[in-house]
N, C-alpha and C positions, 0 to 999 in steps of 0.2 A: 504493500500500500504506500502511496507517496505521500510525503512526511507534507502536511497541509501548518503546519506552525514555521512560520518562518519570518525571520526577525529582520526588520529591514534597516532604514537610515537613521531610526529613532523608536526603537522599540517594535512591538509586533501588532498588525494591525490587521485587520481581517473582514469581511463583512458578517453583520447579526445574522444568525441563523444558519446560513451557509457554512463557515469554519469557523466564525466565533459564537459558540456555544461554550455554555456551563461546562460541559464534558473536558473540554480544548481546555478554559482557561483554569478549570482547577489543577489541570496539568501544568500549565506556564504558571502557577499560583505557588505550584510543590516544587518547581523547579526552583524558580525565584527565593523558595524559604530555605533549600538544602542549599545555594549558594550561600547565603549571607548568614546563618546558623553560625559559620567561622569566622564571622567576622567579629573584629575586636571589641565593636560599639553592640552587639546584641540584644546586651544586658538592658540598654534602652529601646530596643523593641525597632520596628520597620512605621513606618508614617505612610499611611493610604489614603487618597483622596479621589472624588470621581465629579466629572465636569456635569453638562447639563444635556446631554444624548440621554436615549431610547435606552432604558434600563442601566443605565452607570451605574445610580447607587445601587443594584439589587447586584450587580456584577461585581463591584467594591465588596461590598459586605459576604459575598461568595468569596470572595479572594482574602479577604481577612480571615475569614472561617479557616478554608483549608491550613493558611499561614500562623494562624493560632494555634490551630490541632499541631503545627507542628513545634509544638514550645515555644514561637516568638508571640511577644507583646505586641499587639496592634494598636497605632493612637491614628482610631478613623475618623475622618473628616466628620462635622456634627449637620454639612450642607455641603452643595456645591461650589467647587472649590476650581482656583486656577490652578495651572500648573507650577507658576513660581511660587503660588501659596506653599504648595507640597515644597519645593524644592527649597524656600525659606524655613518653613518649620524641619523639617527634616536637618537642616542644620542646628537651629533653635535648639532642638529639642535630643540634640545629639545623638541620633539616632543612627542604626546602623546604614540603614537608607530608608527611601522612600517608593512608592509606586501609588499611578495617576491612571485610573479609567479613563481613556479619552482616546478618539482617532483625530485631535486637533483639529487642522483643515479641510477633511475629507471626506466626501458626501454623508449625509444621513445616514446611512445604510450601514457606515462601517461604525465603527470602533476599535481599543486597542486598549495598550498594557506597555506605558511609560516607565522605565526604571531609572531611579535617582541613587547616584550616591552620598556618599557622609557628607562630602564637601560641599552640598547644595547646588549638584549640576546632572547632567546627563550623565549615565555610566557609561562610561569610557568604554571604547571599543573590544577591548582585551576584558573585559569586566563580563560583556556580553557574550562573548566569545565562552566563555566562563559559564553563564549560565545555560547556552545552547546544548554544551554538552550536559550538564543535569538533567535538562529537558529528554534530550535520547536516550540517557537510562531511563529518566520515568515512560517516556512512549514505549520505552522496549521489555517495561512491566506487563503481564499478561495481565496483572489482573489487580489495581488499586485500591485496597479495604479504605473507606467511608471515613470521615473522622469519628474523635470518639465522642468530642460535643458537640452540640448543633449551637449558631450561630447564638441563641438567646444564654446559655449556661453559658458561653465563653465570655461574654459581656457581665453576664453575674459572677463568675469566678473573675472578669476585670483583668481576663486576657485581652478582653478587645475591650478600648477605652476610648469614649469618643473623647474628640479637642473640638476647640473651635477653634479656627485660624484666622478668617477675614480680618477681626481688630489688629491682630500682631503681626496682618503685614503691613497693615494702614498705618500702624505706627512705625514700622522697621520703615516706609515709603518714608512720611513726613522728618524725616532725621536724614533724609539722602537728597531731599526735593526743595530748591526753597520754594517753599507753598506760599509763602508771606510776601516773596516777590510778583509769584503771580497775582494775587489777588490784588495789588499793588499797581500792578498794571491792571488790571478789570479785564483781564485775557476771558474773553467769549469762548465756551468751550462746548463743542458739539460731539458726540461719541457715541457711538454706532456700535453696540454692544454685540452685532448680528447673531443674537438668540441662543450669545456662549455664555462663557463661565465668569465673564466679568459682570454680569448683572449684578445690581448691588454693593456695587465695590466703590466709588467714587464719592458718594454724598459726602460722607463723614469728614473728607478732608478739602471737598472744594463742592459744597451743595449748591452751588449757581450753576454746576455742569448741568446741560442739558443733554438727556440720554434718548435712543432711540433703540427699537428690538430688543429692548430691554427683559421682555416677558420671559416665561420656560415654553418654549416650542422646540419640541425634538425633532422637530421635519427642520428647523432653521429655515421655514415660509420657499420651502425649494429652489433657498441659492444659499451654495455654496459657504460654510464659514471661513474664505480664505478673504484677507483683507487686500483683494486686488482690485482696480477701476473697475474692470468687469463685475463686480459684484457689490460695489460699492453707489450705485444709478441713486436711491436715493438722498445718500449721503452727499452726495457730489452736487446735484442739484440745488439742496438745502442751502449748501455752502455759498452758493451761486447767488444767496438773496439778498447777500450781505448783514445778515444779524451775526455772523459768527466768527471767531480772528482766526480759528486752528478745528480741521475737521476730524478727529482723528477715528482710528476701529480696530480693533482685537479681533483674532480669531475664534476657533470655538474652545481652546482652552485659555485664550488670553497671552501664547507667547510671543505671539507677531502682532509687529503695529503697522497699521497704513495710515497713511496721513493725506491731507487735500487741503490747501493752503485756501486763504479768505476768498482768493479770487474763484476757486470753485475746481482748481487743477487737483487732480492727484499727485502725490510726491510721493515718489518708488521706493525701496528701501534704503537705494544706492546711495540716493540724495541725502538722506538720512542721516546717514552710515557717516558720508562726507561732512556731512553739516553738526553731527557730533562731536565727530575728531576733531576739526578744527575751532570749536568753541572750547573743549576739554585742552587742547594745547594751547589756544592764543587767550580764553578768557579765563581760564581757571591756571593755567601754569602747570598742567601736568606732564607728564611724561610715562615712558613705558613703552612694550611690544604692542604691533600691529595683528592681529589676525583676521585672513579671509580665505573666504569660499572662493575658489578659483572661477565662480559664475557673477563674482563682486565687481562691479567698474572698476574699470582703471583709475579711475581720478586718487582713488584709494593710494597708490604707487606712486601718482605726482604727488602726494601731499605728504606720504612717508619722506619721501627722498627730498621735499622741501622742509619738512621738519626736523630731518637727520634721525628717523625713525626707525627702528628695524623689524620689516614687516614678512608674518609667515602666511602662504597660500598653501588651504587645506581641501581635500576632497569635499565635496558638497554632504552635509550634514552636521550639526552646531556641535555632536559628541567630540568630532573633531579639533574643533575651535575650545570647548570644554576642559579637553585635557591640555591644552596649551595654558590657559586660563590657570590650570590648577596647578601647574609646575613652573609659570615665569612671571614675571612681571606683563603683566599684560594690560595695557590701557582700554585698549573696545576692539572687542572681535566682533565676526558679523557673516551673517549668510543673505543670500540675494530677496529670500522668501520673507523676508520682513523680521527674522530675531536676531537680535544684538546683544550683546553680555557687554557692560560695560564697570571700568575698574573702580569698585568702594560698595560694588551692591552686588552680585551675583555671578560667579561664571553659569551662567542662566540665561536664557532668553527671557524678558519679560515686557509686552506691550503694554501694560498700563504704565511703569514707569517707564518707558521709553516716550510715552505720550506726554504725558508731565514733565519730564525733561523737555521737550520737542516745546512743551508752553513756559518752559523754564528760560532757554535760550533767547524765547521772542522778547520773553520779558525784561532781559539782562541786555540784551542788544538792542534794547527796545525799537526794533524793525519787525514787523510783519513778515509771516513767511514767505511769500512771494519775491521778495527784496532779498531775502538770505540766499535762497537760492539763486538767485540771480547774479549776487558777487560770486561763489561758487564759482560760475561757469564764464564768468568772467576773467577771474584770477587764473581757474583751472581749463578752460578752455568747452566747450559744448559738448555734452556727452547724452545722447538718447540711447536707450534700450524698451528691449522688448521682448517676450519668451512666448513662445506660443505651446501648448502642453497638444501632443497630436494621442489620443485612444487607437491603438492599433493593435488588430490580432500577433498571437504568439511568432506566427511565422513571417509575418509584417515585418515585425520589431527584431527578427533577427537579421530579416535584410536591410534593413535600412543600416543595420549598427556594424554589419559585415563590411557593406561600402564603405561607410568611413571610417572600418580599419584598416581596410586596404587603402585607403587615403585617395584625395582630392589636389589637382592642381591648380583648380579656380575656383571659387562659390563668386553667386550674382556677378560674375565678370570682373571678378577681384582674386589677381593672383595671390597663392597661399603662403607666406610668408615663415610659420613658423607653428608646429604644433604641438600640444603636450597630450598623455593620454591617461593625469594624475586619475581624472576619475569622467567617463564618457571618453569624448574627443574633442579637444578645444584648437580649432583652427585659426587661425592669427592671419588677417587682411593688414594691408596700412591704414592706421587708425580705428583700427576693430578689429573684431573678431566674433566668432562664432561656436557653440557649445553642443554637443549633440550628447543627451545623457540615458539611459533607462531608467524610469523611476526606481525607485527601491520598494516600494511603498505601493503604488498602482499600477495596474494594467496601459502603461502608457509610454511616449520618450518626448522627451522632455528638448524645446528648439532655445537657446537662447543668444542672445546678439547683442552686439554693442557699436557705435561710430557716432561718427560729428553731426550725422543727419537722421532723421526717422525714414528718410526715403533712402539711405543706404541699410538702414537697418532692414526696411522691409525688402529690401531685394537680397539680401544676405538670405535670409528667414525662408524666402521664396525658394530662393534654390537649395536650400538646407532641405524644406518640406516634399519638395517638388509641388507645391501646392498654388 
């Protein structure tokens, strides 16, 4: 039978019903506990937490169960929770690690089974590596006995103990954010909660936000909880009417932010990323390593080698970035998809405070975001992207990925300058480039593009696609 658990760029994700059943995840539940059982920090238990999909918490508290019956202490979320919730308290509460029900960005349908370690970040790849194989002895059990308590005695014997978290990260935020600047500036804030895990999360520290899809809908109203233009229509609009200075949106677990500046533009991660760094190095005085996802704009590289920086490019997934985070000095790492780890708060991704930051900036530089990004691309020169994700069958997706191993000498009429093949295939035009990836995570490959123009970018794209 073929092994149907398999762990992608950020934990293991699967669709309800089809491969993620009860059955699956008590297995990825006992793998998970026979790993971390050795771990030094045990004695203080594993931190579980589940976002706002079709049956999280009943999947959560299935996953504490079986992780109870196995000796460890459970401190399960007491509500829906973000992912750097977990990955905060999990630190907080020095625990051996933590795990998050959640399939983040990824259609309704799916879900998944996030692993955190001590340090309050993604478990590192060697980590998972780690738990895979526990996994194949438990699948290669013929036959799994039951635990021995059911989920309500474990809670009474206070093997599983709920926390609340939401205050204590609102207050770990408010000690990282200056909040008193924003308000200071009367920073208009609009936030697109699109029907994840950050609902409820904001009042307490700036109750003049104004929130939208704020509600619990587990279908997330049949678009996507990925914070892209594309699925951002009425966020973008809103923006458009001018009541608002900064539009921002979280994913469905809250670890990626998208932003859309007053004038009603979306602003991609890339900008972001850029317009971070250079606030962190010119307004705040700091210093430290660079890290990115090799699908990161370039401008990232001009502004390393203008800051005297030293910056590392990592295969696409933030674990990567994570464990860089956890062994060096690291200032803000960062991936294309919208999460940033940045240095005094988390090797984490986390869209609320990257959004607060993002109103932190306007407010310290007191320029509206439209104006920021504008020097940006001024200082640093024009940079459009764009990634188009194509859904293609199994034997689709190996032709396409066969061609550009056997490599290209032109895309859209741009000879090929220079390739790497850290993770997909990144082909290098003058003044751009181009990324061809297999998701890890979905049925799909992933196109992504970078140059001076959006009308080189789409003809890059075009002939990447053939479309």
């Amino acid at each position: 039978m073929p092994q149907v658990i398999k762990f992608g760029t950020d934990g293991w994700r699967a669709v309800i019903a089809d491969d993620y059943t009860f059955a699956n995840l008590e297995k990825v539940a006992l793998a998970t506990a026979q790993y971390f059982r050795r771990h030094k920090k045990i004695k203080n238990g594993l931190v579980i937490g589940y976002d706002a999909r079709f049956m999280s918490r009943e999947f959560a508290e299935k996953s504490a169960e079986v992780i109870a019956n196995a000796g460890i202490t459970v401190k399960l979320a007491d509500s829906i929770v973000t992912t750097p919730m977990i990955s905060l308290l999990t630190k907080l509460e020095n625990a051996a690690g933590g795990v998050v029900i959640t399939a983040s960005h990824n259609p309704a349908k799916w879900n998944g089974f996030k692993i955190k370690g001590d340090f309050g970040g993604p478990a590192h790849p060697e980590m998972i590596t780690v738990v895979e194989k526990e996994l194949a002895r438990v699948l290669n059990r013929k036959r799994i006995p039951p635990g021995k308590f059911t989920f309500d005695q474990l809670m009474a014997k206070k093997k599983i103990v709920p926390i609340s978290m939401r205050q204590r990260y609102l207050d770990d935020l408010a000690t990282k954010i200056d909040i008193g600047k924003i308000k200071a500036a009367g920073t208009r804030i609009l936030y697109d909660v699109m029907y994840g895990a950050g609902q409820s999360a904001l009042h307490s520290l700036l109750p003049d936000v104004t929130l939208m899809h704020e509600t619990f809908n587990p279908s997330f109203a049949g678009v996507n909880p990925e914070p892209l233009a594309q699925n951002l229509g009425e966020l973008i609009q809103r923006m458009k009417g001018g009541r608002y200075d900064l539009g921002m949106a979280t994913d469905g677990d809250a670890d990626r932010i998208g932003a859309v500046d007053e004038l009603g533009n979306f602003v991609d991660s890339h900008r972001v990323f850029s317009l971070l760094l250079k606030y962190l190095v010119e307004q705040k005085g700091m210093t430290g390593e660079v890290v990115k996802s090799l699908s990161v704009t370039q401008m990232v590289n001009q502004q390393c080698a203008k800051y005297n920086l030293i910056m590392h490019e990592t295969a696409v997934g933030f674990k990567h970035i994570c464990r860089l985070m956890t062994e060096r000095d690291v200032l803000i790492g960062g991936e294309e998809s919208g999460g940033l780890g940045v240095k005094g708060h988390l090797p984490e991704r986390d869209g609320i405070f990257l959004g607060l930051f993002l109103a932190e900036v306007m407010a310290v530089r007191g320029k509206p975001l439209s104006a920021l990004i504008q020097e940006l691309m001024e200082e640093f020169g024009q940079h459009e992207f764009h990634r188009i994700d194509l859904h293609v069958t199994e034997r689709e997706k190996v032709a396409i990925m066969k061609k550009f191993q056997r490599g290209v000498k032109e895309i859209g009429g741009y000879a090929v300058t220079g390739r790497t093949d850290t993770d997909g295939y990144k082909l290098f035009v003058e003044n751009g480039w181009v990324l061809v990836r297999a998701s890890g995570t979905e049925p799909l490959i992933r196109f992504y593009a970078e140059a001076e123009s959006r009308d080189k970018v789409n003809a890059l794209l075009a002939a990447a696609t053939g479309r």
